[in-house]
DOROLUM-68934 format. One record per residue: x, y, z of N, C-alpha, C in turn. Coordinates in nm, 4 decimals. Example, Ala and Ser with C-alpha at 12.3 -4.5 7.8 and 13.67 -1.06 7.14 Angstrom:
BEGIN
{{1.3190, -0.5690, 0.7800}, {1.2300, -0.4500, 0.7800}, {1.3200, -0.3300, 0.7800}} {{1.2850, -0.2250, 0.7080}, {1.3670, -0.1060, 0.7140}, {1.2900, 0.0030, 0.7870}} 
//
This chain:
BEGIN
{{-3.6481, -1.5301, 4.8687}, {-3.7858, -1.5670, 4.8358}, {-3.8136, -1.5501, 4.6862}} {{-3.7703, -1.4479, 4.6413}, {-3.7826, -1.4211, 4.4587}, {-3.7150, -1.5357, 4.3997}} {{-3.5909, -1.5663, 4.4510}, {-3.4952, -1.6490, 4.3614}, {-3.5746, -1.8181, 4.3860}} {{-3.6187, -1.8227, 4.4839}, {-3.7260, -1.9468, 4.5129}, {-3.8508, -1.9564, 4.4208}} {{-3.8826, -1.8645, 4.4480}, {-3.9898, -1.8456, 4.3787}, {-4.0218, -1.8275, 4.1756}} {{-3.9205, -1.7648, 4.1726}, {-3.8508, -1.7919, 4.0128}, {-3.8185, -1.9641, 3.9617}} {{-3.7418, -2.0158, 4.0751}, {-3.6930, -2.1605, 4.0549}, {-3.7918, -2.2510, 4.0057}} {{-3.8969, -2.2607, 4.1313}, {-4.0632, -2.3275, 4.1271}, {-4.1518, -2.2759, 4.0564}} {{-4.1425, -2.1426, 3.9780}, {-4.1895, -2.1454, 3.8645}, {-4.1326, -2.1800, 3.7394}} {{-3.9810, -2.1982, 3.7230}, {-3.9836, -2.2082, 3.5989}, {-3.9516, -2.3340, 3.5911}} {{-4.0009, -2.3787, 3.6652}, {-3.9902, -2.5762, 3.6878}, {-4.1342, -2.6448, 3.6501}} {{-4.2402, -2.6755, 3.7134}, {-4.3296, -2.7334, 3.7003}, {-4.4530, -2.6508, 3.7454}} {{-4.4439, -2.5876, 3.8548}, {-4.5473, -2.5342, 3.9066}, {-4.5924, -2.3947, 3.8794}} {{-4.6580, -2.3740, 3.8333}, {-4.6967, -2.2193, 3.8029}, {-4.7030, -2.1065, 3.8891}} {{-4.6800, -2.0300, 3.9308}, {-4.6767, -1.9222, 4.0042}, {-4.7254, -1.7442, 3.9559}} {{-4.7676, -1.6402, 4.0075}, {-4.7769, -1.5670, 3.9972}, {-4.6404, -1.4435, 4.0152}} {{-4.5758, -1.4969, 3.9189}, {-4.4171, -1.4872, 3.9627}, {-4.3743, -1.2959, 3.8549}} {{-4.4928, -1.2778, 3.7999}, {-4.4753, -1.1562, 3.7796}, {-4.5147, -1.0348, 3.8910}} {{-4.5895, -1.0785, 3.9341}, {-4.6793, -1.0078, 4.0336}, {-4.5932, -1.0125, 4.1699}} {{-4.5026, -1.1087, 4.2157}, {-4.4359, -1.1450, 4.3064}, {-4.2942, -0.9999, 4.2868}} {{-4.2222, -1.0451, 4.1690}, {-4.1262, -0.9320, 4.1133}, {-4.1860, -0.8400, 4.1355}} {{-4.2376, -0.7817, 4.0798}, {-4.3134, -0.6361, 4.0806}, {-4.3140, -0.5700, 4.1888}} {{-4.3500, -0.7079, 4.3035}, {-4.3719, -0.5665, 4.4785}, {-4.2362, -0.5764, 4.5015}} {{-4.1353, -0.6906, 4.4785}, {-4.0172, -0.6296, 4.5330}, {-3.9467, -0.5100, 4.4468}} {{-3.9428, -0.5331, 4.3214}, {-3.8817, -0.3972, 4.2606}, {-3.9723, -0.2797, 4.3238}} {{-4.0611, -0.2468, 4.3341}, {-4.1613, -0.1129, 4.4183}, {-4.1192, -0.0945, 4.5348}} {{-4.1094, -0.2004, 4.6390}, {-4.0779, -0.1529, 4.7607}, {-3.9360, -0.1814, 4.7845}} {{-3.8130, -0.1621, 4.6771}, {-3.7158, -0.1348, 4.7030}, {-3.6021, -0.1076, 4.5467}} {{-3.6613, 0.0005, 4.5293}, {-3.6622, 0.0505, 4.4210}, {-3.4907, 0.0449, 4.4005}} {{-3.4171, 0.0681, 4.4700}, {-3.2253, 0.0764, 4.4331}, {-3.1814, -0.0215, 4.3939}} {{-3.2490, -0.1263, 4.4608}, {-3.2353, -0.2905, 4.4302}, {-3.2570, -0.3464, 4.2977}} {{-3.3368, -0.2612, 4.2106}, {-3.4209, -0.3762, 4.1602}, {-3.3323, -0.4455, 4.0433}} {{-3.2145, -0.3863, 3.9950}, {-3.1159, -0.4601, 3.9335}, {-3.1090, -0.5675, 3.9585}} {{-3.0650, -0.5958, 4.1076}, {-3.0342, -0.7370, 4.1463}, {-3.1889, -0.8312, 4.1616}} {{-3.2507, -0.7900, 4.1951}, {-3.4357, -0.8475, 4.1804}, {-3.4466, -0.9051, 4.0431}} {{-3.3894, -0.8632, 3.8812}, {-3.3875, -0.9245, 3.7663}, {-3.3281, -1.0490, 3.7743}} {{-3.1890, -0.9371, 3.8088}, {-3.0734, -1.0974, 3.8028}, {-3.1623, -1.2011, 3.8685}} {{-3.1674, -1.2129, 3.9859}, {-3.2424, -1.3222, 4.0861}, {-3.3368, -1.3851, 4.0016}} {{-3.4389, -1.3157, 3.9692}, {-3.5559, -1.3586, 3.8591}, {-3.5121, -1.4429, 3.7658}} {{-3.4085, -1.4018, 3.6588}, {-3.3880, -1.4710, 3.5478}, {-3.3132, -1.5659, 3.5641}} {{-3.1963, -1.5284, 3.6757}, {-3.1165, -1.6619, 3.7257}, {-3.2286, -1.7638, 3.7715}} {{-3.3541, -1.7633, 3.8712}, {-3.3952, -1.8428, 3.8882}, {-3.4839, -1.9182, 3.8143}} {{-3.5003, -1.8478, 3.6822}, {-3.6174, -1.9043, 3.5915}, {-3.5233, -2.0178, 3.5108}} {{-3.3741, -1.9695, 3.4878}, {-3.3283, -2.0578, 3.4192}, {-3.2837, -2.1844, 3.5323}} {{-3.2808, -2.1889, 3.6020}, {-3.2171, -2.2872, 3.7041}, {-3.3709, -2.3934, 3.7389}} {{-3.4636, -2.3259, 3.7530}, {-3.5760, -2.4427, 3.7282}, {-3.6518, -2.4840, 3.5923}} {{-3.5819, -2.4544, 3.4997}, {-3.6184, -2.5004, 3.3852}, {-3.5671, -2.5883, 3.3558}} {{-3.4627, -2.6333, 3.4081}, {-3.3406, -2.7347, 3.3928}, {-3.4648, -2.8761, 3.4366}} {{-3.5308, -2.8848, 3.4981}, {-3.6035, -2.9956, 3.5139}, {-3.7620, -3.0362, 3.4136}} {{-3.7597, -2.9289, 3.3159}, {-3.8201, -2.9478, 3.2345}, {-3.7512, -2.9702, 3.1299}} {{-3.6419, -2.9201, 3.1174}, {-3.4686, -2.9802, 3.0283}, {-3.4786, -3.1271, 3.0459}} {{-3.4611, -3.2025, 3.1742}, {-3.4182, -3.3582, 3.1881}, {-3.5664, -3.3902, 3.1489}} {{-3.6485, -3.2958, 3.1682}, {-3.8027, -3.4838, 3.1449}, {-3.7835, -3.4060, 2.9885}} {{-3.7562, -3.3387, 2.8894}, {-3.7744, -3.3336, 2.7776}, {-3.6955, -3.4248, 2.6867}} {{-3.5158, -3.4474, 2.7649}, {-3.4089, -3.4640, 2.7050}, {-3.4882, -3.6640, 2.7238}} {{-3.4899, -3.6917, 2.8540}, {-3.5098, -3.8247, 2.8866}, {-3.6243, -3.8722, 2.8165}} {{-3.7257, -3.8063, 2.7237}, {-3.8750, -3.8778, 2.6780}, {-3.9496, -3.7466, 2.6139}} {{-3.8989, -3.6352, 2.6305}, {-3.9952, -3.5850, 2.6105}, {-4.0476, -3.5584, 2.4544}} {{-3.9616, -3.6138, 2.3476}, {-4.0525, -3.5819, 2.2151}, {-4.1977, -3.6664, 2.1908}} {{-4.1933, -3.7973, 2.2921}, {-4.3342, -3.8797, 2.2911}, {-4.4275, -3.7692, 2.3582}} {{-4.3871, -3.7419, 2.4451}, {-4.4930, -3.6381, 2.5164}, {-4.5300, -3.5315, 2.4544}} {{-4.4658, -3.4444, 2.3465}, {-4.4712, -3.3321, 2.2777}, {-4.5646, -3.3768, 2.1914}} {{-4.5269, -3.5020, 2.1487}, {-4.6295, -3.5464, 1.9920}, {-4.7911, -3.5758, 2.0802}} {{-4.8104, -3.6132, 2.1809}, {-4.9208, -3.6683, 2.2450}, {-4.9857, -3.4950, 2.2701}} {{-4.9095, -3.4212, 2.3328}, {-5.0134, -3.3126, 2.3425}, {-5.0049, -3.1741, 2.2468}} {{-4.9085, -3.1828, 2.1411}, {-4.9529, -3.1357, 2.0663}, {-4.9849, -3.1501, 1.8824}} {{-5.0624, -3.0792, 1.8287}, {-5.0734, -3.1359, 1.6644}, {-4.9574, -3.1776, 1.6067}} {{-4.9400, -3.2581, 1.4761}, {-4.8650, -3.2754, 1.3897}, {-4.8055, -3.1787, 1.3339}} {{-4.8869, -3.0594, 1.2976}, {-4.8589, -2.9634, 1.2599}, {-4.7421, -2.8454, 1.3351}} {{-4.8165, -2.7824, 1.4378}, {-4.6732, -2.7347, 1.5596}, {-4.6158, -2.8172, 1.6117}} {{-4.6117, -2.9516, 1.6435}, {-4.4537, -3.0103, 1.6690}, {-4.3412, -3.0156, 1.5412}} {{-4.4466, -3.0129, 1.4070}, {-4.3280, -2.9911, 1.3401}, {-4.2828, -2.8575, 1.2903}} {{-4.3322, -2.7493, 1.3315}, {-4.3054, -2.5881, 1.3479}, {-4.2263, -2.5431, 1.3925}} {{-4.2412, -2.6388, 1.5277}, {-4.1917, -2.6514, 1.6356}, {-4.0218, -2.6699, 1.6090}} {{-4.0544, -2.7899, 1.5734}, {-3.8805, -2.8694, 1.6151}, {-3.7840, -2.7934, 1.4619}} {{-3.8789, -2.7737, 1.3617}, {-3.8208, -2.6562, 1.2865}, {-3.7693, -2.5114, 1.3208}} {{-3.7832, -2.4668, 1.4075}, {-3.7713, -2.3401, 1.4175}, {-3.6118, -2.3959, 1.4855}} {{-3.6155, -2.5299, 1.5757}, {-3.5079, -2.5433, 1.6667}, {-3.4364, -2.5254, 1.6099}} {{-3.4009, -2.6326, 1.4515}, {-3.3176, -2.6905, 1.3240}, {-3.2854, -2.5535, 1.3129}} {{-3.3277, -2.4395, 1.2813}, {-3.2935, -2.3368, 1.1861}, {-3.2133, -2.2135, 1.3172}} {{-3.2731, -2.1741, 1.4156}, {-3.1964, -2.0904, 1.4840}, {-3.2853, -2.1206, 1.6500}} {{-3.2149, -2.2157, 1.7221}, {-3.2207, -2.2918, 1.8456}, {-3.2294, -2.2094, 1.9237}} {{-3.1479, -2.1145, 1.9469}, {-3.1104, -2.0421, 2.0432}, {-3.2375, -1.9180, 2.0677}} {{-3.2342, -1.8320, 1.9217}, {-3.3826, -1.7537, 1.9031}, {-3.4930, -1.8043, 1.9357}} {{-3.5238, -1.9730, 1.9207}, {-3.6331, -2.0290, 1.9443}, {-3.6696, -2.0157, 2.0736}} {{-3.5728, -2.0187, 2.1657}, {-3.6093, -2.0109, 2.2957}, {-3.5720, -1.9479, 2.4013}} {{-3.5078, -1.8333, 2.3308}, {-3.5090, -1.6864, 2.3720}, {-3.6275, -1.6232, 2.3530}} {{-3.6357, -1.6210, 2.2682}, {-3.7883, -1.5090, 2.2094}, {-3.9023, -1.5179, 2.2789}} {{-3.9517, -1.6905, 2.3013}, {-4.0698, -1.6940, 2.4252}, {-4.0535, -1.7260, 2.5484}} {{-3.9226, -1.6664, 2.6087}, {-3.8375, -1.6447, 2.7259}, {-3.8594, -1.5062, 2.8005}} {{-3.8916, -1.4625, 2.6478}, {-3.9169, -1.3020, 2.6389}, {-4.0750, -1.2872, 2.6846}} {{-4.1565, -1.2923, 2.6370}, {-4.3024, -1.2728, 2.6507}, {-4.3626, -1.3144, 2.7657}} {{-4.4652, -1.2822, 2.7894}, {-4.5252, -1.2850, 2.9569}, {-4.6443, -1.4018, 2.9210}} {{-4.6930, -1.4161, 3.0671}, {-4.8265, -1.4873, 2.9696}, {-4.8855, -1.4317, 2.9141}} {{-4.9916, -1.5360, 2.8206}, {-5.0328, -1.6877, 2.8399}, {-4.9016, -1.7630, 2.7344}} {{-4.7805, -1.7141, 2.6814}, {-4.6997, -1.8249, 2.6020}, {-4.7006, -1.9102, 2.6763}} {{-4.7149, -2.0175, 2.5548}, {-4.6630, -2.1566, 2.6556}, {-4.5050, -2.2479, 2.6714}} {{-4.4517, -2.1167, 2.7589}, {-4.3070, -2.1314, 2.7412}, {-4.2571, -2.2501, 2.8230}} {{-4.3232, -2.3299, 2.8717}, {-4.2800, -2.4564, 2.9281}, {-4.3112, -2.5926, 2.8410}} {{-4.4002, -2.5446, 2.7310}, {-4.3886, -2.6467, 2.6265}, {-4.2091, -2.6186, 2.5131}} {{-4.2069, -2.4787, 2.5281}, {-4.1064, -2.4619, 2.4198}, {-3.9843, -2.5195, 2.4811}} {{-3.9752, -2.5099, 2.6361}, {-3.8746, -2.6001, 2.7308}, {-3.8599, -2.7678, 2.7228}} {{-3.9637, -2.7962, 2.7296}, {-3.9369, -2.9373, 2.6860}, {-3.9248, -2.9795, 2.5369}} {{-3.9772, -2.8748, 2.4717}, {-3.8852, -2.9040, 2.3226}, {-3.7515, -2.9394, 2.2867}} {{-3.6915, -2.8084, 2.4035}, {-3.5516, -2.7743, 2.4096}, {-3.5017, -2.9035, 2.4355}} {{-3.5122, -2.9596, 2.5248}, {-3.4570, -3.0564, 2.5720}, {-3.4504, -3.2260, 2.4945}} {{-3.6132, -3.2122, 2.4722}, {-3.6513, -3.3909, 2.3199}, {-3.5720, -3.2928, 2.2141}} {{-3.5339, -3.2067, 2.1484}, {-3.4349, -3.1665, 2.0974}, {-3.2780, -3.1787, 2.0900}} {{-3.2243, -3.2041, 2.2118}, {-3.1166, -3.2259, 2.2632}, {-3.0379, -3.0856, 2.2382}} {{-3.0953, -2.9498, 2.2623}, {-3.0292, -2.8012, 2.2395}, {-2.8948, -2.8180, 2.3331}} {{-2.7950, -2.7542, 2.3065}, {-2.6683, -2.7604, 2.3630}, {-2.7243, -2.7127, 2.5088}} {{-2.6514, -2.7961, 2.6501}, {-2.7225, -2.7263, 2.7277}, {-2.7143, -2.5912, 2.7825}} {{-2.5492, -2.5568, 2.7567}, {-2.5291, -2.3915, 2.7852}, {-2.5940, -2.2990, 2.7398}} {{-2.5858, -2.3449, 2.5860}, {-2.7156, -2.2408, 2.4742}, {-2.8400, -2.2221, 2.5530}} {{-2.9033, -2.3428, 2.6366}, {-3.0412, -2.3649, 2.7053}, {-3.0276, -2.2730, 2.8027}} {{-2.9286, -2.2845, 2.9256}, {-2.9497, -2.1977, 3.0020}, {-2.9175, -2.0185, 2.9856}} {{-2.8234, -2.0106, 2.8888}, {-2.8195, -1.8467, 2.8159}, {-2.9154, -1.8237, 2.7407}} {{-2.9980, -1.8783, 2.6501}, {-3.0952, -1.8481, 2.6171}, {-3.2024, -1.8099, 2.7257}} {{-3.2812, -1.8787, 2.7741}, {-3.3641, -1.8403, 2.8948}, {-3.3389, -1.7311, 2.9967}} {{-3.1818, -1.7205, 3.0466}, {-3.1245, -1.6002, 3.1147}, {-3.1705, -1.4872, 3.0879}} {{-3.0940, -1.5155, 2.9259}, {-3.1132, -1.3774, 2.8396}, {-3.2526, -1.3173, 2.8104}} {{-3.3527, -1.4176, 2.8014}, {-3.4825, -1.3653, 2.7388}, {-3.5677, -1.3401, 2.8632}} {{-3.5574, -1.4319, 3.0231}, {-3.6157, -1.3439, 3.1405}, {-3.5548, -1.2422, 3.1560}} {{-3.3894, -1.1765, 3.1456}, {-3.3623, -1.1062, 3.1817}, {-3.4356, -0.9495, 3.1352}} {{-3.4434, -0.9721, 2.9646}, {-3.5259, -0.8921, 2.9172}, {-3.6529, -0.8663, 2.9464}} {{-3.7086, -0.9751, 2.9736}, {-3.8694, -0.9426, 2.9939}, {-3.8512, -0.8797, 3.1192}} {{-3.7548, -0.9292, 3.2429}, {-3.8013, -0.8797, 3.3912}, {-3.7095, -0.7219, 3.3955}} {{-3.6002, -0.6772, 3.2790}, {-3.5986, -0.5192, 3.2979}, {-3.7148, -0.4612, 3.2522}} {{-3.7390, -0.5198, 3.1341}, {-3.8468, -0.4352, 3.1094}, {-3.9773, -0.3929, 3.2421}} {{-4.0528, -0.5251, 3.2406}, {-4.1145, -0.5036, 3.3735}, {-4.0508, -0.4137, 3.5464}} {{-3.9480, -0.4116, 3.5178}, {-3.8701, -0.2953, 3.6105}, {-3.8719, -0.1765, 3.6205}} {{-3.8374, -0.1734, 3.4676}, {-3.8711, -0.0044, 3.4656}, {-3.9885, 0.0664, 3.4420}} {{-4.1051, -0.0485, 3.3993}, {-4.2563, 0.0203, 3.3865}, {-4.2799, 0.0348, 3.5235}} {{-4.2543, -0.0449, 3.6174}, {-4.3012, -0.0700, 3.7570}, {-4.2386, 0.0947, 3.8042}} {{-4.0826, 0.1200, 3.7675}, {-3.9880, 0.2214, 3.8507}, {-4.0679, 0.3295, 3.7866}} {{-4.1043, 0.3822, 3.6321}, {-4.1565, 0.4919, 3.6055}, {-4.2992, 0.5142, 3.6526}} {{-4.3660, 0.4240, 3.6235}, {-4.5171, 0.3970, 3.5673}, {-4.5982, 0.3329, 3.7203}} {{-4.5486, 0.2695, 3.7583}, {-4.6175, 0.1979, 3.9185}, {-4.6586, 0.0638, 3.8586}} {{-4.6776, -0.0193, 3.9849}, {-4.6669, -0.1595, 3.9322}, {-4.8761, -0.1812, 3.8452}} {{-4.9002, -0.1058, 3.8838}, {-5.0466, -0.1232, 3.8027}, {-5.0212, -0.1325, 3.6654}} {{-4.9112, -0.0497, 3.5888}, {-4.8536, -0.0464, 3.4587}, {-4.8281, -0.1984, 3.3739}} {{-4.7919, -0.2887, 3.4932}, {-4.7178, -0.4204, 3.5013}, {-4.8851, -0.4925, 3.4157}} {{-4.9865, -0.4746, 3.5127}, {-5.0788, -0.5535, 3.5416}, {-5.1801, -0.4993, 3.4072}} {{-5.1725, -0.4199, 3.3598}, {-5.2520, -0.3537, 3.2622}, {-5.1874, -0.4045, 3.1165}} {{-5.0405, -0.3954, 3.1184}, {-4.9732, -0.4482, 2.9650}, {-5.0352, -0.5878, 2.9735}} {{-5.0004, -0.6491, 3.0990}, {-5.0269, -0.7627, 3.1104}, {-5.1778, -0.8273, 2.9904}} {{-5.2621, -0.7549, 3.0328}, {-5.4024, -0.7827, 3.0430}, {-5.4171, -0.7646, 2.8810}} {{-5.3373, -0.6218, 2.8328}, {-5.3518, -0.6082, 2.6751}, {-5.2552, -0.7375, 2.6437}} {{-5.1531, -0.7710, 2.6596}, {-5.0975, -0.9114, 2.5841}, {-5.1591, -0.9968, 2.5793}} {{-5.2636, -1.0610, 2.6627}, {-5.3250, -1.1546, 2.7015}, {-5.4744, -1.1595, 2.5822}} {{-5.4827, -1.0023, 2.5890}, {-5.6265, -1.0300, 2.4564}, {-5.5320, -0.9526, 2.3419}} {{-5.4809, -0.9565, 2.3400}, {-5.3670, -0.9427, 2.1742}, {-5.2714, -1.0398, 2.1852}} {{-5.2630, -1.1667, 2.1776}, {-5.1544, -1.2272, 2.2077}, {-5.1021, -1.2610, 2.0633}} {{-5.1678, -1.2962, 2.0117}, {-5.1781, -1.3542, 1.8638}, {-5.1123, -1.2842, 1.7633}} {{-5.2093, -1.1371, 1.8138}, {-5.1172, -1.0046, 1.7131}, {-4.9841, -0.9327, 1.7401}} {{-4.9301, -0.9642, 1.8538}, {-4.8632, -0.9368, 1.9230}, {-4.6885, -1.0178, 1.8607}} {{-4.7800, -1.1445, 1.9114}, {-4.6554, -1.2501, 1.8746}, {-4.6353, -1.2258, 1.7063}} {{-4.7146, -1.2208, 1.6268}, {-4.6895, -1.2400, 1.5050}, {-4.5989, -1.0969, 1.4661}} {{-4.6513, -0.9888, 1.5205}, {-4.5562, -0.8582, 1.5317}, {-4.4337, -0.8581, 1.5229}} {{-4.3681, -0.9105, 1.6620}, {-4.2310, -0.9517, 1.7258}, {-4.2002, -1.0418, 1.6291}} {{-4.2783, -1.1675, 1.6172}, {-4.1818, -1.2388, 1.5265}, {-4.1312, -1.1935, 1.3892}} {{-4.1972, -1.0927, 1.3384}, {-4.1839, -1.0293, 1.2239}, {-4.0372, -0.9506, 1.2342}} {{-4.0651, -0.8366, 1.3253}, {-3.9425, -0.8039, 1.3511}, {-3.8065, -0.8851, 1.3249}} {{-3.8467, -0.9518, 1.3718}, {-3.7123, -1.0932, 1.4927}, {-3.6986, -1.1455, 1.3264}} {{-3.8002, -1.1999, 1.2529}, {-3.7104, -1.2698, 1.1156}, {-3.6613, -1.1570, 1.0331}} {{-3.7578, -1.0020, 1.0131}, {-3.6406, -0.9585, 0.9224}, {-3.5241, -0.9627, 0.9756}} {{-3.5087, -0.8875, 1.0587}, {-3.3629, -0.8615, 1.1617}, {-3.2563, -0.9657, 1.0922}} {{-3.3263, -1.0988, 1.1318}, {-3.2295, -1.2292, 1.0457}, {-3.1695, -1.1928, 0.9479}} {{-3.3089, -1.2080, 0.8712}, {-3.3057, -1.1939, 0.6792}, {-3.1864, -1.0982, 0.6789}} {{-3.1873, -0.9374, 0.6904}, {-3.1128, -0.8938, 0.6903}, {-2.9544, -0.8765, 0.7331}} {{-2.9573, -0.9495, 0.8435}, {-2.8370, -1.0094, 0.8947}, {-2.7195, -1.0949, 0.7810}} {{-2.8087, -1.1735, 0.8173}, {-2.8026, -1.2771, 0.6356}, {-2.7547, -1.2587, 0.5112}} {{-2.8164, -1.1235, 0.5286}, {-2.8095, -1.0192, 0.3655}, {-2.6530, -0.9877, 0.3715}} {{-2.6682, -0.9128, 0.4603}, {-2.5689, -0.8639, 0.5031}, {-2.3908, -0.8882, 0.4924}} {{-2.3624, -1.0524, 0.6036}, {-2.3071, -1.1233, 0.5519}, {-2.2651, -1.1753, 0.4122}} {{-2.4273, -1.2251, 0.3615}, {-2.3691, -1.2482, 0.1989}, {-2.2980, -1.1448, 0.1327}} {{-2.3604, -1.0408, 0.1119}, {-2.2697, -0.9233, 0.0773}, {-2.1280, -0.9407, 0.1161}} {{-2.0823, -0.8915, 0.1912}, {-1.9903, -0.9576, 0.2610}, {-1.8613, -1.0129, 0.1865}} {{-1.9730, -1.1318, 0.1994}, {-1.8646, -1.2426, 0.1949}, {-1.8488, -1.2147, -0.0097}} {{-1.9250, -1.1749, -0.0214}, {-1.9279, -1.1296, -0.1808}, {-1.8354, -1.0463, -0.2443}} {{-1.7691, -0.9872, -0.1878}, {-1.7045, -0.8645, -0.2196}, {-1.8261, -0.7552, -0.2370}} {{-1.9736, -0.7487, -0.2022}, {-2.0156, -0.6011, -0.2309}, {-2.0726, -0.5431, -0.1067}} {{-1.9684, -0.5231, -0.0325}, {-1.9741, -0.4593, 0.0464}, {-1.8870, -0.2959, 0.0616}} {{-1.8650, -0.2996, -0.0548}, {-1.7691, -0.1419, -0.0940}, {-1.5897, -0.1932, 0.0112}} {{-1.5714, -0.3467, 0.0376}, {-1.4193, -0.3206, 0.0812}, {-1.3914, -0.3682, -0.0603}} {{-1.2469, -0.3439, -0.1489}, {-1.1897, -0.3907, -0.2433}, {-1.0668, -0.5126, -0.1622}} {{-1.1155, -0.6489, -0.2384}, {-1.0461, -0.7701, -0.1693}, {-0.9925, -0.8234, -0.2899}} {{-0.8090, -0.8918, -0.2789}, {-0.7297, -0.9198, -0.3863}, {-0.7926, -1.0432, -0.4226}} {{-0.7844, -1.0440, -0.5264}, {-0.8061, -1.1760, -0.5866}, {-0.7495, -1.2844, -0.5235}} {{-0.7643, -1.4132, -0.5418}, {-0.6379, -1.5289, -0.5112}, {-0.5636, -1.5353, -0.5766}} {{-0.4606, -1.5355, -0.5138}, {-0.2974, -1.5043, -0.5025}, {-0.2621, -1.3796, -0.5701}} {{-0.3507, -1.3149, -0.5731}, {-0.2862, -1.1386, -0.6301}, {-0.2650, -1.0811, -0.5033}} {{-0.1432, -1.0170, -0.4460}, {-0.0950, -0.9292, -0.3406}, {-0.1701, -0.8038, -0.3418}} {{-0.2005, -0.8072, -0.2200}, {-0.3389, -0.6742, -0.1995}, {-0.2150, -0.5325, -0.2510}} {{-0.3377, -0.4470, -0.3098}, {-0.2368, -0.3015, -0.3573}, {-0.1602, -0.2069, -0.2563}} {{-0.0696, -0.1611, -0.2500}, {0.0250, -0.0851, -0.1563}, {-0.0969, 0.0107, -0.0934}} {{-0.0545, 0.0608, 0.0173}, {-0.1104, 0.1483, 0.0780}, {-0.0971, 0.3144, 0.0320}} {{-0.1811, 0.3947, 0.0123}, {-0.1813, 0.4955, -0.0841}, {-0.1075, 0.6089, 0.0676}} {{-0.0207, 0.7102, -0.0396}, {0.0841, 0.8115, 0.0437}, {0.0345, 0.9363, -0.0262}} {{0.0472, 1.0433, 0.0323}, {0.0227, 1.1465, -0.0311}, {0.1739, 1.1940, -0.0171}} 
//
């Protein structure tokens, strides 16, 4: 019933599919490992049909219901890191409107494996999390974050995303260094033979 119920929500029809999770992780608390899996497996397996109407038409439809402005935010964020794009609001509960960022994916043409590991990965996160507030905290815990995301959504998202680009930036940094030599390894020049290994 969860894994059904995950499917038909993350397809077309909306569901109360947090609230659904929640009583089964509570009333069978040993389980609730496999209650995620189920969840996220099924969120990505009905998204796949918001994948085909995106891949088959859907950038006309994106431009019709939304501004000039976020479709091109939008299909930018894909260009630059695809995979983050639609992980991240994979991650968040409502009100995102993570079935618009799905048919992005798709009038995008995102690799489709990337599509379904992305989504895996980012319900999987959101539904441990919601697991273990439910396992410590009781499922009222569930219903209360809920309610603060919903009137902080704005500040919320801009938060996370903050995080989520330094993380990049620094990533980035990182690498360059790196690839720079200043990363404190000493690397031979071209065609100079790296120095012997030191003996005491």
């Amino acid at each position: 019933m969860l894994a059904f119920a995950a499917v038909v929500d993350g397809s077309f029809m909306g569901l109360p599919l947090d609230a659904i999770f929640v009583g089964y992780v509570y009333h069978d608390r040993a389980r609730f490992l496999m209650y995620v899996l189920l969840a996220s497996a099924g969120s990505a397996l009905g998204s796949i049909v918001l994948y085909v109407i995106g891949y088959t038409g859907g950038e006309m439809l994106l431009r019709k219901r939304l501004s000039p402005e976020r479709f091109e935010r939008i299909h930018a964020s894909f260009d630059r890191h695809e995979f983050w794009a639609l992980m991240f609001p994979a991650m968040l509960p409502p009100p995102t409107p993570f079935k618009i960022v799905v048919l992005a994916a798709g009038a995008f043409e995102m690799n489709f494996a990337h599509f379904l590991t992305a989504i895996f990965a980012g319900r999987f996160v959101r539904f441990l999390i919601e697991a273990l507030l439910t396992l410590w905290f009781g499922p009222e815990i569930v219903t209360l974050a809920g309610t603060l995301f919903a009137h902080r959504f704005a500040w919320i998202v801009v938060g996370v995303g903050a995080l989520v680009a330094g993380w990049l930036v620094w990533r980035r940094s990182k690498r360059g260094r790196a690839a720079l030599g200043l990363d404190g390894v000493l690397r031979p020049r071209s065609g100079q033979a790296p120095p012997p290994p030191h003996t005491s």
